[in-house]
mmJSON file of the N, C-alpha and C atoms, coordinates in Angstrom:
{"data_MODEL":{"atom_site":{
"group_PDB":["ATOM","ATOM","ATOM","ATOM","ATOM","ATOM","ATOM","ATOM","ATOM","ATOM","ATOM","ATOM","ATOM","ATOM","ATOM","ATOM","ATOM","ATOM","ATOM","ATOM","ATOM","ATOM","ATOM","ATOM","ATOM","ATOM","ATOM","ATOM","ATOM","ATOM","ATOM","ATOM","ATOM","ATOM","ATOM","ATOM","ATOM","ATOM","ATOM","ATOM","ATOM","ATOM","ATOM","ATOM","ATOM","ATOM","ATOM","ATOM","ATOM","ATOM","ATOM","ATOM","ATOM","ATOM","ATOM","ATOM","ATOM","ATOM","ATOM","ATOM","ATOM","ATOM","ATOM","ATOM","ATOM","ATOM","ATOM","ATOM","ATOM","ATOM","ATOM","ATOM","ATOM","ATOM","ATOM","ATOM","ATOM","ATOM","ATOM","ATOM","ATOM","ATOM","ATOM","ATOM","ATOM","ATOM","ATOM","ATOM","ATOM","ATOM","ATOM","ATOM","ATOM","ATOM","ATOM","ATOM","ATOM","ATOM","ATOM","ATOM","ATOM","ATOM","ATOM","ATOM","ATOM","ATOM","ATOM","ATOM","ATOM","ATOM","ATOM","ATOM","ATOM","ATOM","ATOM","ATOM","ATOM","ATOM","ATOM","ATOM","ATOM","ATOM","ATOM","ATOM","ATOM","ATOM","ATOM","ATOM","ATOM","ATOM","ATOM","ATOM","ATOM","ATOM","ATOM","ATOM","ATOM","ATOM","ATOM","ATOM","ATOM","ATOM","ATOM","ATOM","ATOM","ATOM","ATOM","ATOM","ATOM","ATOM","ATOM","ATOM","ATOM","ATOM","ATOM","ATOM","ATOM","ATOM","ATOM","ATOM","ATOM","ATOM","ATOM","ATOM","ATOM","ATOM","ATOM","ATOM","ATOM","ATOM","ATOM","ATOM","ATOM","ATOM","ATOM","ATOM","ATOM","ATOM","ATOM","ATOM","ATOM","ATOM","ATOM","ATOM","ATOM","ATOM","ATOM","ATOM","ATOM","ATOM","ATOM","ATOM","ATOM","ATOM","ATOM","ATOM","ATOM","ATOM","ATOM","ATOM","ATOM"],
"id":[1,2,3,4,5,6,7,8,9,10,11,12,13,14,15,16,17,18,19,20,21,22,23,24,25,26,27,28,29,30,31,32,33,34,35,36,37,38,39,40,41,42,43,44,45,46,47,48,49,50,51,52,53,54,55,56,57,58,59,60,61,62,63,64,65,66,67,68,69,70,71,72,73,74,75,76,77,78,79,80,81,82,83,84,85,86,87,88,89,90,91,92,93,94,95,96,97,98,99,100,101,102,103,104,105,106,107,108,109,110,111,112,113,114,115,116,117,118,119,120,121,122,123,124,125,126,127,128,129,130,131,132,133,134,135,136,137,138,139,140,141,142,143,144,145,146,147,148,149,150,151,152,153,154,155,156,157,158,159,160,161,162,163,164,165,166,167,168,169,170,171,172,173,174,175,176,177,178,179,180,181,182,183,184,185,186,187,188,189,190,191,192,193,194,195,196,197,198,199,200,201],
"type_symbol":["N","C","C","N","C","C","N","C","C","N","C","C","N","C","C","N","C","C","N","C","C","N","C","C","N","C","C","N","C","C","N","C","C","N","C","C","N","C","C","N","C","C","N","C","C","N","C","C","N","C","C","N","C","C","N","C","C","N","C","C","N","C","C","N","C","C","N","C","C","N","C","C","N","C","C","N","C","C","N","C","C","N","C","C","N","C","C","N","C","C","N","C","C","N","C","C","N","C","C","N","C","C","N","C","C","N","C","C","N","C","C","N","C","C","N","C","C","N","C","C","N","C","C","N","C","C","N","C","C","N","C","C","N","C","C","N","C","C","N","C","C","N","C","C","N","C","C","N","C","C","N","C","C","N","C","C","N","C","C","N","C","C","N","C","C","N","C","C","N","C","C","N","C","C","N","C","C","N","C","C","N","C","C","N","C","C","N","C","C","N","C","C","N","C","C","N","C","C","N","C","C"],
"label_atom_id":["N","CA","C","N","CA","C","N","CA","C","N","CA","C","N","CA","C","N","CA","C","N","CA","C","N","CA","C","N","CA","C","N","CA","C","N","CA","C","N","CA","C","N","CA","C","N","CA","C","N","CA","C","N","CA","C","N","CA","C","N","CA","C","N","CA","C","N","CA","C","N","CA","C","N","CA","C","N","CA","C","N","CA","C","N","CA","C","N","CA","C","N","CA","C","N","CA","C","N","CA","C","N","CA","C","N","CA","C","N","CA","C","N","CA","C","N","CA","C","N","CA","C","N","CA","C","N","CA","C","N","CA","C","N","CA","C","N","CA","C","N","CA","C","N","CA","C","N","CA","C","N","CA","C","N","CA","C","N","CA","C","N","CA","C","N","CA","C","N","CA","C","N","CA","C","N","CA","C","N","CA","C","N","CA","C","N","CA","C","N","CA","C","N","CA","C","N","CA","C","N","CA","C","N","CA","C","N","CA","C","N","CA","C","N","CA","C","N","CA","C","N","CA","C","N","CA","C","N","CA","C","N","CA","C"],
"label_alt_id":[null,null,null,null,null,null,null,null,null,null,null,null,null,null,null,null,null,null,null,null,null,null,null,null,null,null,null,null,null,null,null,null,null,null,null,null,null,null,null,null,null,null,null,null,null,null,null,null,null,null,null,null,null,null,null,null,null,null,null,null,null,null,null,null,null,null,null,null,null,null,null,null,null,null,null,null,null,null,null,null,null,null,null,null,null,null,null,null,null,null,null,null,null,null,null,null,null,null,null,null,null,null,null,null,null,null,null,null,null,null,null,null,null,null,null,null,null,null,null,null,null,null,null,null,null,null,null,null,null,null,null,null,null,null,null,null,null,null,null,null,null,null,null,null,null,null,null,null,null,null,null,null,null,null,null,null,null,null,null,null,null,null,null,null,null,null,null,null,null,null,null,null,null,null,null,null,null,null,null,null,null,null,null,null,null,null,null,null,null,null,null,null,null,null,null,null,null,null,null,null,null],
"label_comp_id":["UNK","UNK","UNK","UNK","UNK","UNK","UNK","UNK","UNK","UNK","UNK","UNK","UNK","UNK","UNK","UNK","UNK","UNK","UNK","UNK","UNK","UNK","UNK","UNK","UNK","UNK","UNK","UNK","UNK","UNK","UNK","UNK","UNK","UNK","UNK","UNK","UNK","UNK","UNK","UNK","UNK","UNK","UNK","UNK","UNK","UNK","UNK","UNK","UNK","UNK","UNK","UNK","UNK","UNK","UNK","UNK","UNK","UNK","UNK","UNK","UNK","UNK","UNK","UNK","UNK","UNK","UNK","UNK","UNK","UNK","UNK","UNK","UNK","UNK","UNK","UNK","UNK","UNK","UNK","UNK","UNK","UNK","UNK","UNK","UNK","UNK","UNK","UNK","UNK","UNK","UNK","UNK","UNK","UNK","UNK","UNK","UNK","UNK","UNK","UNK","UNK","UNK","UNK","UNK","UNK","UNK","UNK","UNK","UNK","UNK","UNK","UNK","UNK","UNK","UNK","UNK","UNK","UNK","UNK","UNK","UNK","UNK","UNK","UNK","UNK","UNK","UNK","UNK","UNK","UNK","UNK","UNK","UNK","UNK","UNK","UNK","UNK","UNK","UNK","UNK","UNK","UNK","UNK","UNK","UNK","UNK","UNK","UNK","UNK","UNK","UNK","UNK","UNK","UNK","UNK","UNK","UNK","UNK","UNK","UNK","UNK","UNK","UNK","UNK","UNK","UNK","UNK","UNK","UNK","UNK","UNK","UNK","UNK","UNK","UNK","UNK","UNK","UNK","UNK","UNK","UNK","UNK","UNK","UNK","UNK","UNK","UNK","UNK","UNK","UNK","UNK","UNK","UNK","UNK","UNK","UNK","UNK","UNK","UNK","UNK","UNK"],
"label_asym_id":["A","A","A","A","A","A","A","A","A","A","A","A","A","A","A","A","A","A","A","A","A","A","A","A","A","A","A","A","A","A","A","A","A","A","A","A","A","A","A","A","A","A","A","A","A","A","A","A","A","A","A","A","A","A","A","A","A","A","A","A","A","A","A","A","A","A","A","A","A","A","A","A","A","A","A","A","A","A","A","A","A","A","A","A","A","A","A","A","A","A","A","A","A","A","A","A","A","A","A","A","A","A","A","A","A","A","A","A","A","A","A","A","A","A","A","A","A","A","A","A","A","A","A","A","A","A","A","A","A","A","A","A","A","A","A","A","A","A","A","A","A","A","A","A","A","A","A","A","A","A","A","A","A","A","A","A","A","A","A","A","A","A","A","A","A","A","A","A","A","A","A","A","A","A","A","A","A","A","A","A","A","A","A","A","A","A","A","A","A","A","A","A","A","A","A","A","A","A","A","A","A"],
"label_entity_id":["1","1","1","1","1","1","1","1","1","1","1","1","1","1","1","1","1","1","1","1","1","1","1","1","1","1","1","1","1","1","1","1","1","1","1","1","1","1","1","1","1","1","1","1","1","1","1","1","1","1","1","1","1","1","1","1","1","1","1","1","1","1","1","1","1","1","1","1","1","1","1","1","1","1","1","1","1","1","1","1","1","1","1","1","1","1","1","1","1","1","1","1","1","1","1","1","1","1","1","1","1","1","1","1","1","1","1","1","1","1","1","1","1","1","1","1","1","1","1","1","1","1","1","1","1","1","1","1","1","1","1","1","1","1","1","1","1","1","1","1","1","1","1","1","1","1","1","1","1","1","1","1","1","1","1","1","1","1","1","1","1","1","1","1","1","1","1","1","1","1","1","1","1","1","1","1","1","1","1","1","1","1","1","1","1","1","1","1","1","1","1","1","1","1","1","1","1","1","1","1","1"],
"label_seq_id":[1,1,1,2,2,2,3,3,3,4,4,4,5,5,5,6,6,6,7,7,7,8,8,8,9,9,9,10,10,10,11,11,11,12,12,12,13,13,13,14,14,14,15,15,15,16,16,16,17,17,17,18,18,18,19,19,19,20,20,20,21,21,21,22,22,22,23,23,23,24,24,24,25,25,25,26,26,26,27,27,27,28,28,28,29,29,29,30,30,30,31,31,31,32,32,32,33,33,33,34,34,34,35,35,35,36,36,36,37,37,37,38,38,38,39,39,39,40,40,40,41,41,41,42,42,42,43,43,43,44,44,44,45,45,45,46,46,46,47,47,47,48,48,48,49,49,49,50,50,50,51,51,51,52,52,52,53,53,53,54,54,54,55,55,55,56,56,56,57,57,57,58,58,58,59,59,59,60,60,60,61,61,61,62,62,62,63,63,63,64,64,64,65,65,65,66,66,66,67,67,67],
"pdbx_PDB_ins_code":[null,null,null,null,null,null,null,null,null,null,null,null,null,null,null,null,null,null,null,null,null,null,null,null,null,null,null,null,null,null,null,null,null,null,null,null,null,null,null,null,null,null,null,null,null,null,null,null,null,null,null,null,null,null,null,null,null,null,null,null,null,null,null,null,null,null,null,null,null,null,null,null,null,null,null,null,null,null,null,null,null,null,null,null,null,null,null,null,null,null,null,null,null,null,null,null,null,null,null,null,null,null,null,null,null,null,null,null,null,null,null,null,null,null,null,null,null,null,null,null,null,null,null,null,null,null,null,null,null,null,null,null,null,null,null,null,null,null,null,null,null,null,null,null,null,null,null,null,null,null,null,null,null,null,null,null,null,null,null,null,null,null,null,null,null,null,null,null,null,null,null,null,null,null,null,null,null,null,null,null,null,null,null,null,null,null,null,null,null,null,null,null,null,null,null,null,null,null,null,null,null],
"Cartn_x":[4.161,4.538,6.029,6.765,8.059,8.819,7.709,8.108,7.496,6.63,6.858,7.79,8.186,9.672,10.579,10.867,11.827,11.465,10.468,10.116,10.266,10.06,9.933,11.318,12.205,13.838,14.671,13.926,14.711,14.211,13.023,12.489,13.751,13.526,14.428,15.852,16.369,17.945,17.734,16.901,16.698,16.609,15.425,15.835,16.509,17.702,18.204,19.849,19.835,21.213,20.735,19.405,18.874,19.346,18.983,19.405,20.964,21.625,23.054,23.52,23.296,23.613,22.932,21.5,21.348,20.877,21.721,21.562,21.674,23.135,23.679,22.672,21.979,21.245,19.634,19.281,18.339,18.279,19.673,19.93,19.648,20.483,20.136,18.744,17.762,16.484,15.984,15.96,15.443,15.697,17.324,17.744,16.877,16.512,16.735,15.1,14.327,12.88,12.357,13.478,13.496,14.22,14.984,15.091,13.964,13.342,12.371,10.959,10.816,9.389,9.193,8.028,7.02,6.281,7.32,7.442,7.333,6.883,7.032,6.043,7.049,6.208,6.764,6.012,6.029,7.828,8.285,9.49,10.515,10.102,11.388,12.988,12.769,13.577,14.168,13.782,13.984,15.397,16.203,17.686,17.905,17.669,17.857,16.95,15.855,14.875,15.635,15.979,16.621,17.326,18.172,19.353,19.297,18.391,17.569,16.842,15.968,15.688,16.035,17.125,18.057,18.952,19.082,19.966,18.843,18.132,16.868,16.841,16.691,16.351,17.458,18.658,20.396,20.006,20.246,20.086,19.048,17.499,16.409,16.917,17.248,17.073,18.908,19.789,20.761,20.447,19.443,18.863,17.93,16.954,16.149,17.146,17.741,18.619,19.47,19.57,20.585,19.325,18.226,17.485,17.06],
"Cartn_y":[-21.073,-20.736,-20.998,-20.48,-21.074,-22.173,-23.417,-24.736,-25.049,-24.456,-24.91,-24.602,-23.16,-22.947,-23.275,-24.116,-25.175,-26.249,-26.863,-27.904,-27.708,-26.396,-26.287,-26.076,-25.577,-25.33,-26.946,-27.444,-29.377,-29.803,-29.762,-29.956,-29.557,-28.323,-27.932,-28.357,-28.439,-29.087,-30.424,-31.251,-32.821,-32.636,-31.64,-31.91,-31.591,-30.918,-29.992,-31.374,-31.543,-33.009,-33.795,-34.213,-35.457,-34.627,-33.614,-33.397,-33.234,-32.944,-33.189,-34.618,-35.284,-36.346,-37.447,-37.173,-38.062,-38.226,-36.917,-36.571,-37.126,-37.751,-39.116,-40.015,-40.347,-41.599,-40.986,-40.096,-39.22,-39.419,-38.942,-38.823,-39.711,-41.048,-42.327,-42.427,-42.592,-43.205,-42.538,-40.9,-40.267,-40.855,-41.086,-41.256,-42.527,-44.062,-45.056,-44.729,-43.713,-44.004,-43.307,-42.027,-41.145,-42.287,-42.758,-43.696,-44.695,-45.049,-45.937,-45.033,-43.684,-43.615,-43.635,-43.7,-44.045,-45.389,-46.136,-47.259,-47.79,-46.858,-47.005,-48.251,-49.118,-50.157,-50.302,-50.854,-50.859,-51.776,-51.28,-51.882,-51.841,-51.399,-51.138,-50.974,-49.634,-49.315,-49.385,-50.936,-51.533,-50.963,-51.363,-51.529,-49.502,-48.9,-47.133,-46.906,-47.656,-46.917,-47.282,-48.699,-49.491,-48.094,-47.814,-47.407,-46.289,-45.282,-43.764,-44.285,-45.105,-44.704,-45.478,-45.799,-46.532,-45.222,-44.163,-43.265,-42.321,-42.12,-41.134,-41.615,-42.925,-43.337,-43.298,-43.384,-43.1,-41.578,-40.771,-39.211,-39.064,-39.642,-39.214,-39.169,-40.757,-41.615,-40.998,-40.712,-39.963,-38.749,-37.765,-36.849,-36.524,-37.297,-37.549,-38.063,-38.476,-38.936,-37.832,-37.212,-36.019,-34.43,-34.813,-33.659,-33.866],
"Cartn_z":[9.922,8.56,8.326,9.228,9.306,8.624,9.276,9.298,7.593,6.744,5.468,4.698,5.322,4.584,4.376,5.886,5.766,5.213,4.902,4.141,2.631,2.308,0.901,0.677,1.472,1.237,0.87,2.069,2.014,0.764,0.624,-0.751,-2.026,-2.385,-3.018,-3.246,-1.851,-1.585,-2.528,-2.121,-2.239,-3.545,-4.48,-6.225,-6.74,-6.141,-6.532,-6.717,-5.344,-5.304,-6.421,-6.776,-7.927,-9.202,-9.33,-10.618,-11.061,-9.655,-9.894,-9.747,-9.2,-9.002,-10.098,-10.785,-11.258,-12.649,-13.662,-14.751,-15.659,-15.72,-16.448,-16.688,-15.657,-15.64,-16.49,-16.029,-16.286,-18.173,-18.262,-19.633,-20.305,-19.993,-20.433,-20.902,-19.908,-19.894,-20.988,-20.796,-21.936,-23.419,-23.807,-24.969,-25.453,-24.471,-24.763,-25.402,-24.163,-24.663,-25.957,-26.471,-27.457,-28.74,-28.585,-29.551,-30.268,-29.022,-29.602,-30.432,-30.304,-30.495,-32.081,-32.444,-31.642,-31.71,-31.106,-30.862,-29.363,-28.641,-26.818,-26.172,-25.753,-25.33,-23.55,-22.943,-21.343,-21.756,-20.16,-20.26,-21.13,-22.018,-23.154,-22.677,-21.712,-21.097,-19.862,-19.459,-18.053,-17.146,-18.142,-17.732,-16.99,-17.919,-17.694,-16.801,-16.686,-15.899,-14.252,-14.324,-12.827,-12.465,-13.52,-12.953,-12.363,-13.098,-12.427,-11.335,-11.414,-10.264,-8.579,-9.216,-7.714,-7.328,-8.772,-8.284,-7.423,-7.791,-7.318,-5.875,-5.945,-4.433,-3.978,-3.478,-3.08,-2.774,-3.671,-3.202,-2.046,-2.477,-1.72,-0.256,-0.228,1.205,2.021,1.522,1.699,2.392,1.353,1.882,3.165,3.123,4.308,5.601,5.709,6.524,7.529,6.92,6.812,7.285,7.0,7.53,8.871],
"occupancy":[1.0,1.0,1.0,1.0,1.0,1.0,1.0,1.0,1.0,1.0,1.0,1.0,1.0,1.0,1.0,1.0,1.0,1.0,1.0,1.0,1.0,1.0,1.0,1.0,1.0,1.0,1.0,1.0,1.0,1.0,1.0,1.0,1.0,1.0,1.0,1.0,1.0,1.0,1.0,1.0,1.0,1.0,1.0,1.0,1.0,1.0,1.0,1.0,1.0,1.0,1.0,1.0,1.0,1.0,1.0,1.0,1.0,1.0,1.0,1.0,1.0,1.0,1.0,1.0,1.0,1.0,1.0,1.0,1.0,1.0,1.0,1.0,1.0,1.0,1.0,1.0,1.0,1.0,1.0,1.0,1.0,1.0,1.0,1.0,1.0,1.0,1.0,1.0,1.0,1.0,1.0,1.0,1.0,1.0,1.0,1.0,1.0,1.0,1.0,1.0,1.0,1.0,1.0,1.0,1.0,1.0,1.0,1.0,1.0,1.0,1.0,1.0,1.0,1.0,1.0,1.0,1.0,1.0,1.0,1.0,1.0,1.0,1.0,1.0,1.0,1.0,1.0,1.0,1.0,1.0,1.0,1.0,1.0,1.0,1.0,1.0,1.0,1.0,1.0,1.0,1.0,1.0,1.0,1.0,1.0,1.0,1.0,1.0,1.0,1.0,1.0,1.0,1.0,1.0,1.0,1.0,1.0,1.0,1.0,1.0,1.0,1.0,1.0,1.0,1.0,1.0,1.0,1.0,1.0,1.0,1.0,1.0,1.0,1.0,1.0,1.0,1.0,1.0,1.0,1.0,1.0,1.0,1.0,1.0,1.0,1.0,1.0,1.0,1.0,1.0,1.0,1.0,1.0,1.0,1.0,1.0,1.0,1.0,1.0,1.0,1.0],
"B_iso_or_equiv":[0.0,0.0,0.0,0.0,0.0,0.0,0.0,0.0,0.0,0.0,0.0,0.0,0.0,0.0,0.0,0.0,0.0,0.0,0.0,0.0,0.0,0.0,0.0,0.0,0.0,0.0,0.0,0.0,0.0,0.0,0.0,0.0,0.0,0.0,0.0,0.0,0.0,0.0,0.0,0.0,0.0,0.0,0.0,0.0,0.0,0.0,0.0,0.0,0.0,0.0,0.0,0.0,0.0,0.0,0.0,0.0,0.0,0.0,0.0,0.0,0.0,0.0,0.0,0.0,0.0,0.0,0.0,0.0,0.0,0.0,0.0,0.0,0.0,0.0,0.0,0.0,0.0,0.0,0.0,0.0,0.0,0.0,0.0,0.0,0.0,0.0,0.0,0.0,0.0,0.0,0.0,0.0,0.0,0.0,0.0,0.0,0.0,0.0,0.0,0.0,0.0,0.0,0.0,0.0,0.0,0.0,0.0,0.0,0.0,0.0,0.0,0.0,0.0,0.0,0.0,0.0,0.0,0.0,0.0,0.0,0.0,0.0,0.0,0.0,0.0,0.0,0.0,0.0,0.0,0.0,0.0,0.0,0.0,0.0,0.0,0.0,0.0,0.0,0.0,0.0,0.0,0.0,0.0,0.0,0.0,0.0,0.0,0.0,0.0,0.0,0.0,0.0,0.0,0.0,0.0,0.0,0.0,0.0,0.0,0.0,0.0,0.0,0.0,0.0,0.0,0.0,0.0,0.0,0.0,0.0,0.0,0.0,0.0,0.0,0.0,0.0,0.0,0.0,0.0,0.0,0.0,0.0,0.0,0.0,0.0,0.0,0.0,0.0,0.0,0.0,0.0,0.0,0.0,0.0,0.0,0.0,0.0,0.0,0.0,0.0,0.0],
"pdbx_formal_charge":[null,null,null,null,null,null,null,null,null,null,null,null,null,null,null,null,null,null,null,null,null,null,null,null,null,null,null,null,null,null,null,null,null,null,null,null,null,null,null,null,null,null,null,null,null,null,null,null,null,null,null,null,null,null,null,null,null,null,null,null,null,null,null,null,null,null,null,null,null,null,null,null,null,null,null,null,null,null,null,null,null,null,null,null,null,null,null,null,null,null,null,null,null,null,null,null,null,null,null,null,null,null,null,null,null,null,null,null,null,null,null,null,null,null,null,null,null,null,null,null,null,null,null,null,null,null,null,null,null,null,null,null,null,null,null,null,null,null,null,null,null,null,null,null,null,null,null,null,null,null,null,null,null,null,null,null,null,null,null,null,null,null,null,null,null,null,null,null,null,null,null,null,null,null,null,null,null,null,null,null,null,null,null,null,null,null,null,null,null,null,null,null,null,null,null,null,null,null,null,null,null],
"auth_seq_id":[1,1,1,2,2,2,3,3,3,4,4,4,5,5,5,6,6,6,7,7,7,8,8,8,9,9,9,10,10,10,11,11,11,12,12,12,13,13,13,14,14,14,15,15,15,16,16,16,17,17,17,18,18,18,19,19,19,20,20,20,21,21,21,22,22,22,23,23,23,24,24,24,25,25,25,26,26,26,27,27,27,28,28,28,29,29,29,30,30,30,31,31,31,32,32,32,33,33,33,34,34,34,35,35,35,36,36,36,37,37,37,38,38,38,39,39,39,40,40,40,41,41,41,42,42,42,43,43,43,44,44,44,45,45,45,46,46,46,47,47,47,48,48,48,49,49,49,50,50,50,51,51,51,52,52,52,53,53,53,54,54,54,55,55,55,56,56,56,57,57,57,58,58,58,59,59,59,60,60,60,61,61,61,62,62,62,63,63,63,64,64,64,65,65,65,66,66,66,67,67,67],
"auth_comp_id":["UNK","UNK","UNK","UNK","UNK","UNK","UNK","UNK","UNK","UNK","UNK","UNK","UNK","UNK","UNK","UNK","UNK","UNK","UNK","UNK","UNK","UNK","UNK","UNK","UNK","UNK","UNK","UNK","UNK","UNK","UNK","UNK","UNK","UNK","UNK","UNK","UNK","UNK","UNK","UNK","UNK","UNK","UNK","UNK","UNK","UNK","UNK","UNK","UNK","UNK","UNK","UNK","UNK","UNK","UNK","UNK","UNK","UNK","UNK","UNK","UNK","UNK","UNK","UNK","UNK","UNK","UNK","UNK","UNK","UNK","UNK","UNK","UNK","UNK","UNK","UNK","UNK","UNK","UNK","UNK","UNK","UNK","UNK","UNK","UNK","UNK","UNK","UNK","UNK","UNK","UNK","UNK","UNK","UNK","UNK","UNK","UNK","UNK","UNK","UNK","UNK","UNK","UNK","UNK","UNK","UNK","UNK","UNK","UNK","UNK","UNK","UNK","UNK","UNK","UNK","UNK","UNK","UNK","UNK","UNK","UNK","UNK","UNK","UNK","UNK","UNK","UNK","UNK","UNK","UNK","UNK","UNK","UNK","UNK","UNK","UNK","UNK","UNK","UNK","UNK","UNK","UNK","UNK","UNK","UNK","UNK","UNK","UNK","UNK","UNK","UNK","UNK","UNK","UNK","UNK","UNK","UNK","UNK","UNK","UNK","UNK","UNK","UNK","UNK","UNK","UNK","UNK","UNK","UNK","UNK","UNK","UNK","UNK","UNK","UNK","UNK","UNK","UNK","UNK","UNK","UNK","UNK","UNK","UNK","UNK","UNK","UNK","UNK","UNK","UNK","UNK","UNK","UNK","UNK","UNK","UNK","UNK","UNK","UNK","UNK","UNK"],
"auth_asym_id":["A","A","A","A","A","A","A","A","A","A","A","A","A","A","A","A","A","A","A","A","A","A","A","A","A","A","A","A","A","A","A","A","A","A","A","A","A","A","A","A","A","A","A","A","A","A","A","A","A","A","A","A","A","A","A","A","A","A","A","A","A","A","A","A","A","A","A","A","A","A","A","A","A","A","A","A","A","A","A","A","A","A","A","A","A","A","A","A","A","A","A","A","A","A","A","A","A","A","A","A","A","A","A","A","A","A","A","A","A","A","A","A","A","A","A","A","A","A","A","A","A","A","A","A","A","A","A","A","A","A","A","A","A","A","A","A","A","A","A","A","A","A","A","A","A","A","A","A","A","A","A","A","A","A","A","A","A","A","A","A","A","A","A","A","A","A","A","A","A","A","A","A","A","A","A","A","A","A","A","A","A","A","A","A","A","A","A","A","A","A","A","A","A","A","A","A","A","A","A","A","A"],
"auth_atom_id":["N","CA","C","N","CA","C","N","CA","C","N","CA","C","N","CA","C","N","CA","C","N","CA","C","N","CA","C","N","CA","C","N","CA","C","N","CA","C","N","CA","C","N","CA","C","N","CA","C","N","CA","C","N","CA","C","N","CA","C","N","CA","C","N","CA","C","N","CA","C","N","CA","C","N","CA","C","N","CA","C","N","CA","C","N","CA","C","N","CA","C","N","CA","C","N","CA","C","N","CA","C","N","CA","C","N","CA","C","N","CA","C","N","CA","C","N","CA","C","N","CA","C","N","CA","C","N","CA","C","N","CA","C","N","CA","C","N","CA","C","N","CA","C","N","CA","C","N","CA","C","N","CA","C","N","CA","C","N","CA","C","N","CA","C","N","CA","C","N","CA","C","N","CA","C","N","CA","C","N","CA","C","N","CA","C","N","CA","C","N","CA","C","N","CA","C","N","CA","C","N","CA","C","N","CA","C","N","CA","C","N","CA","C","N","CA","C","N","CA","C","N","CA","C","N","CA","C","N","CA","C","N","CA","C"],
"pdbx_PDB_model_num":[1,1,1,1,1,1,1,1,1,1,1,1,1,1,1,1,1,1,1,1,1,1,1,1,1,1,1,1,1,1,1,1,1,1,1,1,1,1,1,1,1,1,1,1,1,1,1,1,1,1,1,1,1,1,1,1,1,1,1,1,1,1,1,1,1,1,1,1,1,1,1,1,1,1,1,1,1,1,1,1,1,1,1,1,1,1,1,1,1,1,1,1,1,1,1,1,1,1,1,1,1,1,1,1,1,1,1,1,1,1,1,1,1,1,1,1,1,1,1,1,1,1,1,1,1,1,1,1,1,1,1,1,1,1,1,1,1,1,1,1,1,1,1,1,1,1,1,1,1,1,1,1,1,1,1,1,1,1,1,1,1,1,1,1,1,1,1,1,1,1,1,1,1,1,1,1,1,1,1,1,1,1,1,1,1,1,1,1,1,1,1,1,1,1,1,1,1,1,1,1,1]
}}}
């Protein structure tokens, strides 16, 4: 039982760095796809989406690393 606790703690740590770390970007995507509605077409938001989720993946893989 232990050992999920610590899993659910790293867990936590790990969304916890994304949402600090990757709000800005977060923000972006939201605005670009809230701008368009309801007009939402695939890709619209290529460019914001790259950018979240290269940041998402930086934190993740940072994180895992480190546990």
């Amino acid at each position: 039982m232990k050992e999920k606790v610590n899993t659910a703690s790293s867990t936590s740590n790990i969304l916890r760095k994304v949402l600090l770390n990757c709000s800005i970007q977060a923000k972006a995507y939201g605005n670009c796809v809230a701008a368009k509605i309801p007009e939402v077409e695939r890709d619209m938001c290529v460019k914001e989406f790259s950018v979240l989720r290269n940041c998402l993946h930086k934190v993740i893989l940072t994180e895992i690393n480190c546990i």
